[in-house]
C-alpha positions as CSV (number, residue, x, y, z in Angstrom):
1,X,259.7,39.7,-197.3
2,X,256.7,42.1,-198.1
3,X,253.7,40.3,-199.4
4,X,251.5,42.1,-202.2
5,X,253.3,45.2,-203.0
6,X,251.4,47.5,-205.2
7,X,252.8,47.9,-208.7
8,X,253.7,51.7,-208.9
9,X,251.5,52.7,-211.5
10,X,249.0,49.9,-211.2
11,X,247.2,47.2,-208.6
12,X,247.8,44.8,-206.1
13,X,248.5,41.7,-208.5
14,X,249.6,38.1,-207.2
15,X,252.6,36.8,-207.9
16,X,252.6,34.9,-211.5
17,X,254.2,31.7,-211.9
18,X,257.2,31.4,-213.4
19,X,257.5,29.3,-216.7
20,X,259.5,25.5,-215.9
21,X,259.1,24.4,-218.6
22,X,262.2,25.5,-220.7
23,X,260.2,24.3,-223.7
24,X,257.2,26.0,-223.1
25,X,259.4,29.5,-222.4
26,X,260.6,28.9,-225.8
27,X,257.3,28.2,-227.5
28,X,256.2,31.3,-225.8
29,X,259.3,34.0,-226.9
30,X,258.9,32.5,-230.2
31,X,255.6,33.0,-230.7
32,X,255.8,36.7,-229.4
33,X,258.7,36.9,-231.8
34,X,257.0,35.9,-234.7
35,X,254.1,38.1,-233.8
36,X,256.1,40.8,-234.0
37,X,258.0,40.4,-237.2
38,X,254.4,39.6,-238.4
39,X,253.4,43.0,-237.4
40,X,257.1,44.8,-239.0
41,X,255.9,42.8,-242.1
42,X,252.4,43.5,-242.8
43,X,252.0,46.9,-241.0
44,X,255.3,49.0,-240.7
45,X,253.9,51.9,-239.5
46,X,251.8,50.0,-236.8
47,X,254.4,47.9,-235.6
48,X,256.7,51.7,-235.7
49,X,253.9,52.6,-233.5
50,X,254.0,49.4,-230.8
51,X,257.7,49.7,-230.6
52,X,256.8,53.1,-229.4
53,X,254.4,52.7,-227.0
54,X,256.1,50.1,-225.3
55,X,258.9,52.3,-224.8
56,X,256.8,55.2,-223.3
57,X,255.7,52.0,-221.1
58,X,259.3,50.8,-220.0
59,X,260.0,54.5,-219.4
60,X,256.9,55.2,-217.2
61,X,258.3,52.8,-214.8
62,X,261.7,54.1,-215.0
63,X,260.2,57.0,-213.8
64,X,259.5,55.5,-210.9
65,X,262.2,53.1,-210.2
66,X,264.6,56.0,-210.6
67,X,262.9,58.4,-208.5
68,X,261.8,55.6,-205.6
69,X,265.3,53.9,-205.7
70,X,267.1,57.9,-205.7
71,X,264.4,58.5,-202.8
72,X,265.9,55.7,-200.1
73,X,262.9,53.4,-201.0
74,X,263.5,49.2,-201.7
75,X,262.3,48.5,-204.6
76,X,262.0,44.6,-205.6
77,X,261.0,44.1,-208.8
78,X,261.0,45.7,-212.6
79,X,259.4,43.7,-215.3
80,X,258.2,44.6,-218.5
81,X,255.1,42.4,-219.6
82,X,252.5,40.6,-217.0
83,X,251.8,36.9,-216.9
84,X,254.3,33.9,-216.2
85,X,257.9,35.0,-216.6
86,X,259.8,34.4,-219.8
87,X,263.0,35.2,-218.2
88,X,264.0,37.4,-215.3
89,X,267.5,37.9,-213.5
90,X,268.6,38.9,-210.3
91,X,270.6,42.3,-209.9
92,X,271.3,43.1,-206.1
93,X,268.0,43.3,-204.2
94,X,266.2,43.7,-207.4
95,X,264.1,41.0,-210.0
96,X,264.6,42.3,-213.2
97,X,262.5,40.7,-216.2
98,X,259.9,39.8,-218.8
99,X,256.6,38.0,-218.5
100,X,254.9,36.5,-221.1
101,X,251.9,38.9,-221.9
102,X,252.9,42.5,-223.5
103,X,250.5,45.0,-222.1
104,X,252.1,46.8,-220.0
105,X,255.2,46.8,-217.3
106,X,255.3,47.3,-213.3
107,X,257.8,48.0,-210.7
108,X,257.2,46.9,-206.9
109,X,258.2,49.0,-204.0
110,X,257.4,47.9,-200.6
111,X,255.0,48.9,-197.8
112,X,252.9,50.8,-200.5
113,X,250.0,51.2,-197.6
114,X,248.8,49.9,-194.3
115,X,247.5,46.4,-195.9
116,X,251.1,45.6,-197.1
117,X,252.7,43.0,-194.6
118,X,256.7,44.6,-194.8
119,X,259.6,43.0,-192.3
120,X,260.1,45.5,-189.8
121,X,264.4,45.7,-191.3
122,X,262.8,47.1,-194.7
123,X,260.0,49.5,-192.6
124,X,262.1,53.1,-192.7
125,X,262.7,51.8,-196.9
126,X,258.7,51.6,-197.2
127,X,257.1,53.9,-199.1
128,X,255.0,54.4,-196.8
129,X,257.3,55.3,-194.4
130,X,258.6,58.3,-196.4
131,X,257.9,62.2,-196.8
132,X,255.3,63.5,-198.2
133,X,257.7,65.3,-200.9
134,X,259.4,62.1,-201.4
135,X,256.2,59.9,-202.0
136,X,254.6,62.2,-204.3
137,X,257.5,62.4,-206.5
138,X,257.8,59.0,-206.8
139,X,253.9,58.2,-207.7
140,X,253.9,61.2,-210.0
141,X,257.3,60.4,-211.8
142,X,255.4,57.7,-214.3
143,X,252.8,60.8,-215.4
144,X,255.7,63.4,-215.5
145,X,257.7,61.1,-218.1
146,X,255.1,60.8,-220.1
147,X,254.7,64.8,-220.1
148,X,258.7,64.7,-220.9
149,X,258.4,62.1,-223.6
150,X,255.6,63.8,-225.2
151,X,257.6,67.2,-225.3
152,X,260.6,65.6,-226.6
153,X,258.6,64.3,-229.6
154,X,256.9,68.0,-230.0
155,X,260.1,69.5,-230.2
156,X,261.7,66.7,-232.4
157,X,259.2,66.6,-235.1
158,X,259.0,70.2,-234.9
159,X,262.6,71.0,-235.7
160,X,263.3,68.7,-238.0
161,X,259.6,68.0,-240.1
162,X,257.7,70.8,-239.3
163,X,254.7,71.9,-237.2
164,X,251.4,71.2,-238.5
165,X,249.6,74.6,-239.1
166,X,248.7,77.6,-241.7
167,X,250.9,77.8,-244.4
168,X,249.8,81.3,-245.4
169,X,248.3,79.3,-248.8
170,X,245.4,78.4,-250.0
171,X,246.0,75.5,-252.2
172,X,243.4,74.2,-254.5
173,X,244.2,70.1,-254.0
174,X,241.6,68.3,-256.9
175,X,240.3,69.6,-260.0
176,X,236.9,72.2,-259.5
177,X,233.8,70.0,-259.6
178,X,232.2,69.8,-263.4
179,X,230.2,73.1,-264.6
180,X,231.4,74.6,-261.5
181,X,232.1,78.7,-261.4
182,X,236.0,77.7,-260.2
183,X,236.1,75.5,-263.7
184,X,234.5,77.5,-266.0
185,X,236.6,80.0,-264.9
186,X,239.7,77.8,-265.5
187,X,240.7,77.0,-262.2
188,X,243.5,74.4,-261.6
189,X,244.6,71.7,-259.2
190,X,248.2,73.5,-257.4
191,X,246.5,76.7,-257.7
192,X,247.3,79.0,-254.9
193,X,244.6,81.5,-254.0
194,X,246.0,85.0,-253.1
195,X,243.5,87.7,-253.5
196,X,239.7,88.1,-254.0
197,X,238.1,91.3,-254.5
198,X,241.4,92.8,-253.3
199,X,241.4,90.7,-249.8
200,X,244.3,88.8,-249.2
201,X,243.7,85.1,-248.4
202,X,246.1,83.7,-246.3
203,X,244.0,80.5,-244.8
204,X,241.3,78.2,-246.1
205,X,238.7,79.9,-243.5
206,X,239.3,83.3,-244.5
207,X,238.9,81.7,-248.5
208,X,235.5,80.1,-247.7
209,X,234.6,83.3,-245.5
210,X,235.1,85.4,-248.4
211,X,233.0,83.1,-250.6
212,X,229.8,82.9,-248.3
213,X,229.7,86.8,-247.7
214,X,229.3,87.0,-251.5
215,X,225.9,86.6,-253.0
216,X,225.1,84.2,-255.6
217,X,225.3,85.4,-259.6
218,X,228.0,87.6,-258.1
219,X,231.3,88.2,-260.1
220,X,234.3,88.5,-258.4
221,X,238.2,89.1,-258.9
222,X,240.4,86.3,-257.8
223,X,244.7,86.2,-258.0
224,X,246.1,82.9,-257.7
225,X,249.3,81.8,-258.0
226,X,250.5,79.4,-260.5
227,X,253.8,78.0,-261.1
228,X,255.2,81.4,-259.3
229,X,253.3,83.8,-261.7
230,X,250.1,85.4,-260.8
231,X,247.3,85.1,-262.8
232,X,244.1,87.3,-262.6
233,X,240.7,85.5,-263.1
234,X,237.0,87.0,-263.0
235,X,234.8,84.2,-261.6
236,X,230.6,84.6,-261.6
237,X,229.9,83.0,-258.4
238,X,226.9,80.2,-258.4
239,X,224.3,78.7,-256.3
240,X,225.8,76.3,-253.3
241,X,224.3,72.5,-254.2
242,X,222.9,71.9,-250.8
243,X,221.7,75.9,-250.1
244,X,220.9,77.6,-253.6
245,X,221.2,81.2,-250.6
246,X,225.0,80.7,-250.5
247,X,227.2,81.3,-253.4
248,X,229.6,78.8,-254.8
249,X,233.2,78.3,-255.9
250,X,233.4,74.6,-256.7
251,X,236.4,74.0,-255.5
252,X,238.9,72.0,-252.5
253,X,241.0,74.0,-250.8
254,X,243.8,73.7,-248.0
255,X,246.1,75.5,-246.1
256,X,247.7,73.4,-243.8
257,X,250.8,71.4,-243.7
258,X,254.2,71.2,-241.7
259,X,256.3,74.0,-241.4
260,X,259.2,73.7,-240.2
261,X,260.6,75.7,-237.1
262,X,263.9,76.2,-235.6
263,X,264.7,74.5,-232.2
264,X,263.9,77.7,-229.9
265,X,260.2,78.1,-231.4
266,X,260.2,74.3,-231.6
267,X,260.3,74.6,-228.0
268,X,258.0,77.0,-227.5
269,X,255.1,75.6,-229.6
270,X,256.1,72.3,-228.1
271,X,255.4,73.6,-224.8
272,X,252.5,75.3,-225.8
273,X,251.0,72.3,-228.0
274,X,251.8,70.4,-224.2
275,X,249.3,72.7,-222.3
276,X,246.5,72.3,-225.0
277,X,246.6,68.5,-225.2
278,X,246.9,68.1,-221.6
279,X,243.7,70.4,-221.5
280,X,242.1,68.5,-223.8
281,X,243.2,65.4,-222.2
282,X,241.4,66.1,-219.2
283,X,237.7,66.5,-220.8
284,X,238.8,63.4,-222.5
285,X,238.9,61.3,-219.3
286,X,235.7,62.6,-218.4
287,X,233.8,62.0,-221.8
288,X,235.8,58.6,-222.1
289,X,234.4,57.5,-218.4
290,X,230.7,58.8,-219.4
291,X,228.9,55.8,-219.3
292,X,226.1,57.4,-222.0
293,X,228.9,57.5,-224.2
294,X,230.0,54.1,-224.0
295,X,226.6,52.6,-223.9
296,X,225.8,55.1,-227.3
297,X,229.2,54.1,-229.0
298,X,228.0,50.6,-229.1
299,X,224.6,50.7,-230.2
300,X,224.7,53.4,-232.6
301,X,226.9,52.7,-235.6
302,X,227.2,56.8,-236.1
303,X,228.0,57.8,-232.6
304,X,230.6,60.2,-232.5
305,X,234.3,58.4,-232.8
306,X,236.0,60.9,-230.7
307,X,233.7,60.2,-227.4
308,X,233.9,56.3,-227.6
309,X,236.5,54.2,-225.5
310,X,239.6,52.4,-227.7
311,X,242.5,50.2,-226.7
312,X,246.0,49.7,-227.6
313,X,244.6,48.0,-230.7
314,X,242.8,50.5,-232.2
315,X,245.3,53.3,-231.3
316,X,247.7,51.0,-233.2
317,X,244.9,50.5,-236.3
318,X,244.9,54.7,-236.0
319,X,249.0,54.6,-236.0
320,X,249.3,52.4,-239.0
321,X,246.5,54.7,-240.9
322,X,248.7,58.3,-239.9
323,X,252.1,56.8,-241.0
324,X,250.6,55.4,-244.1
325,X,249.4,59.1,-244.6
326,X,252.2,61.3,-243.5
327,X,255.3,59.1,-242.5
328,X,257.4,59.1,-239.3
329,X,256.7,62.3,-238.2
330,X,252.9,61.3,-238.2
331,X,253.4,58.0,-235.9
332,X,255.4,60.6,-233.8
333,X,253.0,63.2,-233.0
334,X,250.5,60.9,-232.4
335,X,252.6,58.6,-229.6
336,X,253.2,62.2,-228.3
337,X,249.4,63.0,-227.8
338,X,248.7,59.6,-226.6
339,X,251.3,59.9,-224.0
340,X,250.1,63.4,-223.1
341,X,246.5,61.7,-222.7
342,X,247.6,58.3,-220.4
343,X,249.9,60.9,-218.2
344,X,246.8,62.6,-217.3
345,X,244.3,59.6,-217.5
346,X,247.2,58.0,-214.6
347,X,246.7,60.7,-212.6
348,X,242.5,60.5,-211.8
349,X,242.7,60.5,-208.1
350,X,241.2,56.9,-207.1
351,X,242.8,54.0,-207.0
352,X,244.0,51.6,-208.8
353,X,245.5,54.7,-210.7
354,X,248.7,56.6,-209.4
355,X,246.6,59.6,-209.0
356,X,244.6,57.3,-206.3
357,X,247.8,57.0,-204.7
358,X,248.6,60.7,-204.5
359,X,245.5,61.5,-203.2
360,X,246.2,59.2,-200.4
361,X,249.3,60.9,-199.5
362,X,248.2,63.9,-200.0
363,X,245.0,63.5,-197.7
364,X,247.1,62.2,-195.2
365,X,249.5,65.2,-195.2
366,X,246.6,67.0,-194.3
367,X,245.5,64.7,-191.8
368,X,248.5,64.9,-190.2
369,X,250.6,67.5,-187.1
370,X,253.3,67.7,-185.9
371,X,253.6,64.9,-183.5
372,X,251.4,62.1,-185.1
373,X,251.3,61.2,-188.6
374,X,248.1,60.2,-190.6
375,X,247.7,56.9,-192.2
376,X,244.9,56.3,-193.8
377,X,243.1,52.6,-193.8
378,X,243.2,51.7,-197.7
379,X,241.2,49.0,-196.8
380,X,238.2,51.7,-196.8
381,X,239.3,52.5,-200.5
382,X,238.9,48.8,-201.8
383,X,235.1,49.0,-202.7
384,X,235.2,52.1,-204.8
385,X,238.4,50.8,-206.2
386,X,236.9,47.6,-207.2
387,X,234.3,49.9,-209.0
388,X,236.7,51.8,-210.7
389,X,238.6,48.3,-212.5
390,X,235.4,47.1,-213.3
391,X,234.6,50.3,-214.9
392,X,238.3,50.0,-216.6
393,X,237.6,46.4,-217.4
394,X,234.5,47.6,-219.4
395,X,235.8,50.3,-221.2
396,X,238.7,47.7,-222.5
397,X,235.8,45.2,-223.6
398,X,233.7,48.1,-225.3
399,X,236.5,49.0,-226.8
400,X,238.1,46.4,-228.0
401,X,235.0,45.1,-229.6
402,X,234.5,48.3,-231.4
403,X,238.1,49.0,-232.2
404,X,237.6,45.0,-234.2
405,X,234.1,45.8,-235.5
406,X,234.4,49.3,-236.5
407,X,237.9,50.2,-237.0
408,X,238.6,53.8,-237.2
409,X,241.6,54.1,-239.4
C-alpha cells in the first residue's frame, strides 16, 4: 500500500480518522444539514452560490480522476470534504466518500514523487512512473475544468440572459439633481439621450465626453427619447459642483445592461470574455500574494477592495449581494470568474499547487535523454513549499478576518 499520496490538486495530508461513533456521524451530517437549509433560508442567492462552488470543486477532481484513471494510473481515493469521514464506500480499488469539513475535495493517486513509499506491483501505475504527456494532463486536468466550467457559464448566460455591455442608450436612471440645468430643462427619469449638438450618443462615456468639452453658461441641443417619441430640449449648461471649470448636466446616466446574443456570438464572446479574465487572473495572483497589500488591507480601512485577499466567505457575502441585485444570471457570471481566477491561481508553479507539480515534471523532462530519466528529489522542494502554505495560511486568516469585519457586499 502507498503511504502519503499527494492529493491531486493539493498536499501531502495524513490520513483522517474515520468517525465510530454512529452517533456522533449523525450529529455531524445533521448539523451540516441544518447549516445548509439555514443558508437556502436566510440567503438564497448565497447558498445558490455554495451549491455552485462546491460543484466547480467535485468537478476539479473529476478532472483528474478521469484523466489519471483513463491514463493507466491507480487511483485510491475520491472524497469530497476533509476531516473524519462521514461516510465513504468501497468501489473496486477505489474509496469513494465524504468527510466531515466542506472546504474542498481531493483525489489520491499513487507514487506522486520520490518520497512516496509505492509497492513495487502498483510502480508502472505510479504517476510517477508515467509520460511526461500523460502526467501533465493529469495535473492540469483540475485547472482545464475550471477553464471549461467557466465557458460553459459564459455561453449559458449569454444565450439565454444576455451579455453585460453597451446598450447603444443612454438612460437617465433617477430624477436630475434640484436647480440642476437637466431639471430646469425638464429632464426625466427613463429618458434616453440620443443627440446633443447633433452628435449621436450611443454610450454614457461619449454622453459625459460631450458634456465636459462644453463650457459652462453654454446652451446646447439635446434629443432624448421618451416613451418612443423624440423630444427636442435646449439645456444652458452650468458650473460642475466640485470644479465650477467644467460644465454641468445634473443628471445619472447609464448605458449598460444584458443583451442578449445568439449561441454562435455567445460563443465567441464567451471565449473572448475567457482570455480577458484569465489575463486578469494572472495580475490578480500576483497583487493577491503582494505582501504590501495584505499588510495595507488590514490596517487601512480604505485600502483598495480589489487588492486585498478574501475566502470562500466573502466570495459567498459578494454572491448573495450580485443575486440580490441581478438574479441567477448574476450568481452565474460571477462562479464563472471565480473559477476562471482559482484555474489560474492552481496553476502557480510551486508546490503545494498543481502548477508546483507541473513544473516538476516538466523540469524533469528537461532533465532527462534518452537512456536515463530525470527524477527530481522533492524533498529539496519541502522548505520553499512550507513557505508557500504558510503564505496561503495567512492570506486565509487576513482574509477571513476582513471578509467578517469589513464585508464587501
Amino acid at each position: 500500500r502507498c503511504r502519503d499520496e499527494i492529493v491531486a490538486g493539493g498536499d501531502t495530508i495524513d490520513q483522517p480518522k474515520r468517525i465510530n461513533d454512529k452517533r456522533t456521524s449523525r450529529f455531524t451530517g445533521t448539523a451540516l444539514l441544518a447549516l445548509i437549509v439555514w443558508l437556502g433560508v436566510t440567503s438564497p442567492w448565497t447558498f445558490v452560490f455554495v451549491v455552485g462552488l462546491l460543484i466547480s470543486v467535485f468537478l476539479h477532481e473529476m478532472g483528474h480522476f478521469v484523466t489519471a484513471r483513463r491514463t493507466g494510473m491507480k487511483v485510491t481515493q475520491f472524497f469530497m470534504g476533509f476531516g473524519p469521514r462521514l461516510w465513504s464506500m468501497q468501489r473496486g480499488e477505489v474509496e469513494y466518500g465524504i468527510r466531515a469539513l466542506p472546504l474542498g475535495a481531493f483525489v489520491r493517486i499513487v507514487g506522486m514523487n520520490n518520497l512516496d513509499e509505492c509497492d513495487p506491483a502498483d510502480e508502472s501505475r505510479a504517476y510517477r512512473a508515467q509520460s511526461y504527456p500523460k502526467r501533465l494532463l493529469v495535473i492540469t486536468a483540475g485547472s482545464l475544468m475550471h477553464g471549461v466550467i467557466a465557458l460553459v457559464l459564459f455561453v449559458g448566460v449569454y444565450a439565454t440572459s444576455g451579455r453585460y455591455s453597451e446598450t447603444g442608450d443612454v438612460l437617465i436612471t433617477s430624477p436630475p439633481a434640484a436647480n440642476s440645468p437637466a431639471q430646469q430643462s425638464g429632464v426625466l427619469t427613463g429618458d434616453v439621450v440620443r443627440e446633443m449638438d447633433g452628435i449621436v450618443i450611443t454610450n454614457r462615456d461619449q454622453f459625459v465626453e460631450q458634456i465636459v468639452s462644453k463650457q459652462p453658461g453654454q446652451t446646447v441641443s439635446v434629443i432624448i427619447d421618451r416613451a418612443g417619441e423624440p423630444v427636442s430640449l435646449n439645456v444652458t449648461l452650468g458650473n460642475n459642483p466640485v470644479d465650477s471649470s467644467i460644465a454641468y448636466f445634473g443628471v445619472a446616466s447609464w448605458s449598460l445592461d444584458y443583451v442578449r446574443v445568439d449561441p454562435i456570438s455567445a460563443i465567441g464572446y464567451a471565449s473572448k470574455d475567457l482570455v480577458v479574465t484569465a489575463g486578469r487572473s494572472v495580475a490578480g495572483v500576483f497583487i493577491v500574494l503582494n505582501p504590501s497589500n495584505i499588510i495595507n488591507s488590514v490596517i487601512d480601512e480604505k485600502a483598495d477592495p480589489t487588492t486585498r485577499p478574501g475566502t470562500v466567505v466573502g466570495a459567498s457575502q459578494l454572491g448573495g449581494e450580485i443575486g440580490r441585485q441581478d438574479g441567477l444570471k448574476g450568481v452565474l457570471l460571477l462562479l464563472a470568474s471565480v473559477n476562471v481566477f482559482v484555474g489560474v491561481f492552481n496553476m502557480f508553479p510551486l508546490l503545494p499547487f498543481d502548477g508546483g507539480h507541473a513544473a516538476i515534471a516538466t523540469y524533469e523532462r528537461i532533465r532527462s535523454r534518452r537512456n536515463k530519466t530525470y527524477r527530481a528529489d522533492v524533498g529539496k522542494m519541502v522548505p520553499v513549499a512550507t513557505m508557500v502554505v504558510g503564505l496561503l495560511a495567512m492570506l486565509l486568516v487576513v482574509g477571513l478576518y476582513l471578509d467578517l469585519t469589513q464585508p464587501i457586499g
